[in-house]
N, C-alpha and C positions, 0 to 999 in steps of 0.2 A: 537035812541040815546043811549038809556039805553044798548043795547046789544052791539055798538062799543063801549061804556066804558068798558064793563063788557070783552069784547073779549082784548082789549087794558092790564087790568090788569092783565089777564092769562098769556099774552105773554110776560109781562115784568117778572112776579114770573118764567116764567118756564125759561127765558134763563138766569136768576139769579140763578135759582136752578143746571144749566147744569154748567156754567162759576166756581161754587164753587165744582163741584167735577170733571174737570179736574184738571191735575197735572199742579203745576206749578214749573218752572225751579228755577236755583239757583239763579237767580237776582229779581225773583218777577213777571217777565214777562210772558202771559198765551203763548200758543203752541196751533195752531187750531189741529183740531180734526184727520185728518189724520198724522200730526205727534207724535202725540201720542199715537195712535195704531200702528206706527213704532217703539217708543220708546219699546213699550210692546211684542211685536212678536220678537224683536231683540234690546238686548243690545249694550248699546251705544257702546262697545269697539269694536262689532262684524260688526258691520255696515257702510258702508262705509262713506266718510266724505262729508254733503252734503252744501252746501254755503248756504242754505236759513236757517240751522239747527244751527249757529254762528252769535249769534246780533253785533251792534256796541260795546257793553262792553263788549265782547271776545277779542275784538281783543291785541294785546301787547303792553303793554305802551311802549311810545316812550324814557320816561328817565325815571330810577330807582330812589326811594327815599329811604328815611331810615325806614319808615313803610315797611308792607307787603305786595309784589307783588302780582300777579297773578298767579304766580308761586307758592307757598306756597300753594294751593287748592291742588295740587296731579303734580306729573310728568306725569299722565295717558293724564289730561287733558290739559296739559302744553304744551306735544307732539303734539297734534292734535291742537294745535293753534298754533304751530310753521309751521306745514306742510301745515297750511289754508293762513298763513303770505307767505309764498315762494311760493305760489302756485305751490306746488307738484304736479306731475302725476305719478304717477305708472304706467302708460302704457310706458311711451316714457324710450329708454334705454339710460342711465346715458352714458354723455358724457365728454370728458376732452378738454382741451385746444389745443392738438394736432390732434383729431380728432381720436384718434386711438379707438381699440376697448376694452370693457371692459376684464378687467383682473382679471378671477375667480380663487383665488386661494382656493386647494379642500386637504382637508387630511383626513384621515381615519382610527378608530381604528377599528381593528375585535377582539370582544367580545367570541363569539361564531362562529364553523362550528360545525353544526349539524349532519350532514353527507355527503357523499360525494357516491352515486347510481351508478353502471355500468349498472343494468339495465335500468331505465330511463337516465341514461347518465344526470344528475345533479347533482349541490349541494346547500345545505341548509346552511346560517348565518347570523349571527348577527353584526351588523355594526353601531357604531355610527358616523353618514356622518357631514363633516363641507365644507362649504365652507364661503370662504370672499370674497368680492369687498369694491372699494370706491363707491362713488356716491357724486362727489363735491356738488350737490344741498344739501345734508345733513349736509352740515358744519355748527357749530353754535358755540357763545359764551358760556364757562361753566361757566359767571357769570349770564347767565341767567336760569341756571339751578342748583343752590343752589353750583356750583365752580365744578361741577359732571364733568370729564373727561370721563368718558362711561355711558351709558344709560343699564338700564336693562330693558327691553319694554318685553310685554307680547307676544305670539306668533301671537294671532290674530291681530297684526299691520302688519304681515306678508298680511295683504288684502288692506293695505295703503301702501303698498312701493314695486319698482321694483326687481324682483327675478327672476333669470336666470332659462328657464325650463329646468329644468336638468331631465335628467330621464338614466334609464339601459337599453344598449341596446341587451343583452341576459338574462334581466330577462322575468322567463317567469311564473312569480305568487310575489306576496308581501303582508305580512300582514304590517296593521300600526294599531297600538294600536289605541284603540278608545279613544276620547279625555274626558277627567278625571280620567282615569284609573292608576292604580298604575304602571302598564309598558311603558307608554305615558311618554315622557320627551321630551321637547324641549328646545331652547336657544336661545335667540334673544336679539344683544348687537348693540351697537349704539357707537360708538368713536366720540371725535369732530372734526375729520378730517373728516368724512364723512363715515370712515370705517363700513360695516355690517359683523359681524358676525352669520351666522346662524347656527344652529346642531341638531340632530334629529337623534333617534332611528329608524333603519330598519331593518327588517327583511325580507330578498330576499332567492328565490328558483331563479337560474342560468342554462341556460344550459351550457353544457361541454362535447363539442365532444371527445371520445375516443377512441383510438386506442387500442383493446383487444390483440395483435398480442402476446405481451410476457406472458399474463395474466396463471398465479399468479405473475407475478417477473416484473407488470407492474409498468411506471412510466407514470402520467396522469398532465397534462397542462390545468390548468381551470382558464379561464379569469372575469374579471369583469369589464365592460365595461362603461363610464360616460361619458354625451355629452348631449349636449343643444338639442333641437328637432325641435327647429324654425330658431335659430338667428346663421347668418352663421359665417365665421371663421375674418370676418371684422365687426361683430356685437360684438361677445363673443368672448373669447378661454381661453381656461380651462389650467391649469399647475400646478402642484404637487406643495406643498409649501413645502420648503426650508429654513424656519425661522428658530419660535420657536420652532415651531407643526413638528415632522417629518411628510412625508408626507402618510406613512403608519405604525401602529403600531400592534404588535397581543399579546392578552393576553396568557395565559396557556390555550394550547389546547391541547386536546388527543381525538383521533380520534380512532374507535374501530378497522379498518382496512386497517387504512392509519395513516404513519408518514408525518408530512408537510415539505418537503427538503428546500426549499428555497420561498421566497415571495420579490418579487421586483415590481417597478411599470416604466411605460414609458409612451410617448405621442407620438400621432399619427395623423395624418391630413386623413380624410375619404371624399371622391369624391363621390356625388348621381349630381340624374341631378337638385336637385335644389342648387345645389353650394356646397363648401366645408365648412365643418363641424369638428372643434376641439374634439379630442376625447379621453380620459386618460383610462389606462389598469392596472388593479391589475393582475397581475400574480401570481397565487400557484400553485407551482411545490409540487404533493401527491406519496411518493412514498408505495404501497399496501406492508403490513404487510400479506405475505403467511401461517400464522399460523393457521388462519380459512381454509383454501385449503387444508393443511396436515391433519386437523386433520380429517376433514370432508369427503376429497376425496385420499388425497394420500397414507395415511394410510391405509383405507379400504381397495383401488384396490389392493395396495398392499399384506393386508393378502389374498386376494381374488387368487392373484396369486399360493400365497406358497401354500395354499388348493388344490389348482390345480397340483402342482407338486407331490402329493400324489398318482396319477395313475403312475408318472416317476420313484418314489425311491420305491416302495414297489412292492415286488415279484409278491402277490398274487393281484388277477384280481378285479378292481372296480368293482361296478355293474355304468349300463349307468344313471341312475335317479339322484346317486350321481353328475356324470359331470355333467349331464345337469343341478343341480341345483346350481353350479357354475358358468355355465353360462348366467341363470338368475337374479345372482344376480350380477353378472359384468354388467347386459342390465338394471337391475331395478338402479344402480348406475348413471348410461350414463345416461337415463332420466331423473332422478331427477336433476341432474347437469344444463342436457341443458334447463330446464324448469325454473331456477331462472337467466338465461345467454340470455342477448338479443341476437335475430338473424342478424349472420353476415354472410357474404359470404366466409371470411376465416380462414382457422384454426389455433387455437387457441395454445398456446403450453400448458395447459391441455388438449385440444386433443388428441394430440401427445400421452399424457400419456398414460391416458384413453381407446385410441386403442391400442395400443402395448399391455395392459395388455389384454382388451378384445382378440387379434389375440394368446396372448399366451395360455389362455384358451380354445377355439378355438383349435390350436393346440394341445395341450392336451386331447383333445376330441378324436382328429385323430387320435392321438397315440394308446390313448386305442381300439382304435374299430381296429386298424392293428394289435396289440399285442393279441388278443383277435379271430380275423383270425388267425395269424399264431401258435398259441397254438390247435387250431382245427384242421388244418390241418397236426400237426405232431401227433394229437392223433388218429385221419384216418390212415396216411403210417405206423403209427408201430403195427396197430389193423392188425394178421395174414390173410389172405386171403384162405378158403378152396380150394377155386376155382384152384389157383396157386398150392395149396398144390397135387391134384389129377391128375397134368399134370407131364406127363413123361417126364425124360430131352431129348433133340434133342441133336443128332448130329451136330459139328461141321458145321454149315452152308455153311461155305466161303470155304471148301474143295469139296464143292458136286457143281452140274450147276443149271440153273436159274429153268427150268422143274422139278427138281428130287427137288427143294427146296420149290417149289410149291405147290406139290402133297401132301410134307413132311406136309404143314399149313394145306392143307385141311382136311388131314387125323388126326389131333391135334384138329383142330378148333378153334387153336387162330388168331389174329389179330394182335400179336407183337410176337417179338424175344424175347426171354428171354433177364435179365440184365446181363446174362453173356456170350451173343454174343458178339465178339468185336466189331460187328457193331454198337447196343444199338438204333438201331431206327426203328420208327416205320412204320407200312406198308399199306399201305391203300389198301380197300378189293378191288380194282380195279386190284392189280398187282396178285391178286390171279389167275388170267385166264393165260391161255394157250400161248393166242395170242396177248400178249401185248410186244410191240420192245424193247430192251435193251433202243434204247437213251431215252425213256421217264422215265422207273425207275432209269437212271442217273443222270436225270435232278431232280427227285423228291426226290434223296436220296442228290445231293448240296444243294435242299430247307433245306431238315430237319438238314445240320451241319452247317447253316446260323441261323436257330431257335434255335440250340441248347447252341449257344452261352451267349444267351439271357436269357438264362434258371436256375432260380435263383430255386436252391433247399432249401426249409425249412426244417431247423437242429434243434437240441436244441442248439449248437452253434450260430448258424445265429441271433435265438431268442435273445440269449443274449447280441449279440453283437449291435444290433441295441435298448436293452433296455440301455445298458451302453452309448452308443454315445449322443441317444434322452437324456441323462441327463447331460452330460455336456453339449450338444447345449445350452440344454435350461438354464442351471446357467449361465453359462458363459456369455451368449448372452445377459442374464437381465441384471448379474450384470455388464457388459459394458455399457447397455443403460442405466442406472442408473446414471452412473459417467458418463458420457455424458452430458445428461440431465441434473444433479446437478451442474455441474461445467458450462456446457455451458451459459444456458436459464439465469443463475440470473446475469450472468455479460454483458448480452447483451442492447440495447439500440437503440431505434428507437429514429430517429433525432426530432428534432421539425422544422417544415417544417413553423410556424406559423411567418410570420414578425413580426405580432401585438407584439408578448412578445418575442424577441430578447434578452438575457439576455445580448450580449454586449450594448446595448441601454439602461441597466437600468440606469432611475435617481437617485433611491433610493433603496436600499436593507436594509430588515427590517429584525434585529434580532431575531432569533427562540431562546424560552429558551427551 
């Protein structure tokens, strides 16, 4: 007997002892023991809203007196007994009285572009995103909310009320600030019409297909794409606002290698097989600032070239180590070029450049090594020959017969006629016999005035005349494809083939300053 007393009074101290250190709520009332370790792992604002977590003295008076409401505790908790009263869902999408679908309307400032890659073929910025809808279930009196015509609610109610999933559908990376952070800002408004306004700092990397064809004098088309991911074009649909808010706006932007030409925005209906989907398009048209090109590539190949006309305009004879280290450094240009340049299949109008200069060095190569032949072999024919010196002159050939002119070689022992034979050609040691037929040395002497036609003798004249030509080809030739190229390539213009961004479809066109 003595022990179920003694057990009896343990059991009453200890559940006495447990009942005075839980928490108790703001009316006095205790909270068993599992919701109070939900209290503790997650604050109330964070948590979703549970019916067993709201007594009968939560709920809203039915008539106001001239004391203090309920309201008067905090709008935090004012809110969530308002959404417990309508029985709210945040799943189901807000509907109106016609049945239509909800109407997001979406505006957008850009803060920052960060940059804008050919390599990767992206860009980088900074966006603060807004969108609004109604949601008639949100309507409420602002006498019951101290005569408040919008609500400024914290972000985390964003997990209590319906939100269109919006997402981008060519981004392909995003930071979002972590939440308490000095870069983290959000907005979250409440109207008594029902209206939400939400907005929120983003920062997206996009891709952005490009077309390199005119590159450096390119102009490049980069979209940014907004569209629900579940709710199709009779659940959602998205449209540019046209109010207050323009529907896109841009801060002071300067881009190190692009100017931004134009930014406009359209809407677009997109077809998958699970039905159609509303979808809005920021357009920036970036037109590339060629100043990094010249300084880095066109200049160079440039002087690269004039270097190279150094074996053209001067007399005296290069040596080959000098050319060849011009065109080294034409081939070390070319590769570093195409090593910061994704690969494409076609070329590029700094190609264009870049070869013509490579092919004129290149040709200057050839030059030197023909100039450099033909000065050899005029310093061979004018070095005297003893050999010619010790031979006695012949007689008039074409006066004597084919026998007696035969006998004439053998007895010589040359193999040619002197140069001042009128015949001038040469004889091959076959005609030297005896018994060889007229028509065959007939036939052999029409070969050699058929050769001889062909037969380019090197002069010092000749020499100079082909040093003087090879230098205006080559000025001339450049400075044409210079002015060519400078005047043609930057006024040129590849279409935009892109429906999405139609510049006659824009809604809105936003101001560049």
């Amino acid at each position: 007997m003595k022990s179920f007393l003694f057990f009896g009074i343990f059991y009453q101290y200890f559940f006495s002892t447990l009942q005075q250190r839980h928490p108790m709520d703001n009316y006095g009332k205790r909270r068993d023991y599992h919701q109070w370790s939900l209290d503790r792992r997650y604050p109330y604002e964070d948590r979703p809203i549970q019916a067993e977590s709201l007594g009968e003295d939560d709920k809203l008076p039915i008539e106001a007196s001239g004391s203090a409401t309920l309201f008067s505790h905090g709008e935090t908790r004012d809110f969530l007994q308002f959404l417990k009263r309508i029985n709210y869902d945040h799943r189901q999408v807000p509907e109106n009285r016609r049945g239509e679908a909800v109407m997001v309307e979406v505006s957008v400032v850009v803060s920052n572009i960060r940059s804008v890659s050919e390599v990767t073929m992206d860009y980088a910025l900074e966006l603060f995103y807004r969108e609004s809808w109604t949601d008639n279930r949100l309507r409420y009196d602002k006498r019951l909310f101290n005569n408040k015509t919008e609500l400024f609610l914290h972000e985390s109610y964003t997990n209590f009320l319906w939100f269109p999933d919006t997402f981008v559908p060519n981004a392909i990376a995003s930071k979002n600030p972590q939440r308490h952070s000095i870069s983290h800002r959000s907005l979250l408004r409440l109207s008594e019409k029902g209206t939400i306004l939400y907005s929120r700092r983003i920062s997206l990397i996009c891709e952005c297909t490009m077309d390199l064809t005119l590159f450096p004098f390119d102009r490049q088309l980069c979209k940014l794409g907004i569209e629900s991911y579940g709710y199709t074009a009779d659940q959602v649909i998205y449209k540019w606002s046209n109010g207050t808010r323009e529907a896109i706006r841009l801060a002071k932007i300067r881009l190190p290698d692009f100017t931004i030409n134009s930014v406009y925005v359209t809407r677009h209906m997109e077809e998958y097989a699970t039905g159609n989907y509303s979808r809005l398009y920021a357009c920036f048209v970036f037109t590339r600032s060629s100043g990094f090109c010249f300084l880095q590539l066109i200049i160079p190949s440039t002087a690269i070239v004039i270097t190279a006309w150094v074996a053209l305009w001067i007399e005296t004879e290069m040596e080959f180590q000098d050319m060849i280290s011009i065109i080294l450094a034409i081939t070390f240009l070319i590769f570093s070029y195409n090593e910061l340049m994704p690969r494409v299949s076609y070329i590029k109008a700094m190609d264009f450049y870049l070869g013509v200069c490579f092919m004129i060095c290149f040709l200057s190569l050839i030059k030197l090594a023909l100039m450099k032949y033909m000065r050899q072999a005029i310093a061979v024919n004018s070095f005297p020959s003893s050999h010619h010196n010790a031979i006695p002159p012949l007689p008039d050939l074409s006066q004597i017969s084919t026998r007696r002119r035969n006998k004439l070689l053998r007895q010589s022992g040359l193999r040619a006629i002197s140069t001042t034979s009128p015949t001038k050609y040469k004889y091959p040691p076959t005609l030297l016999d005896d018994d060889i037929p007229m028509e065959k040395n007939k036939k052999w002497l029409i070969s050699q005035k058929i050769s001889g036609l062909f037969e380019f003798q090197i002069t010092p004249a000749a020499v100079h005349r082909f040093h003087w030509i090879s230098q205006m080809l080559f000025l001339f030739g450049f400075v044409t494809f210079c002015l060519f190229y400078f005047l043609v390539y930057p006024n040129l213009q590849v279409e935009n083939l892109d429906p999405a961004c139609d510049p006659n479809k824009a809604e809105h066109v936003a101001p560049i300053d």
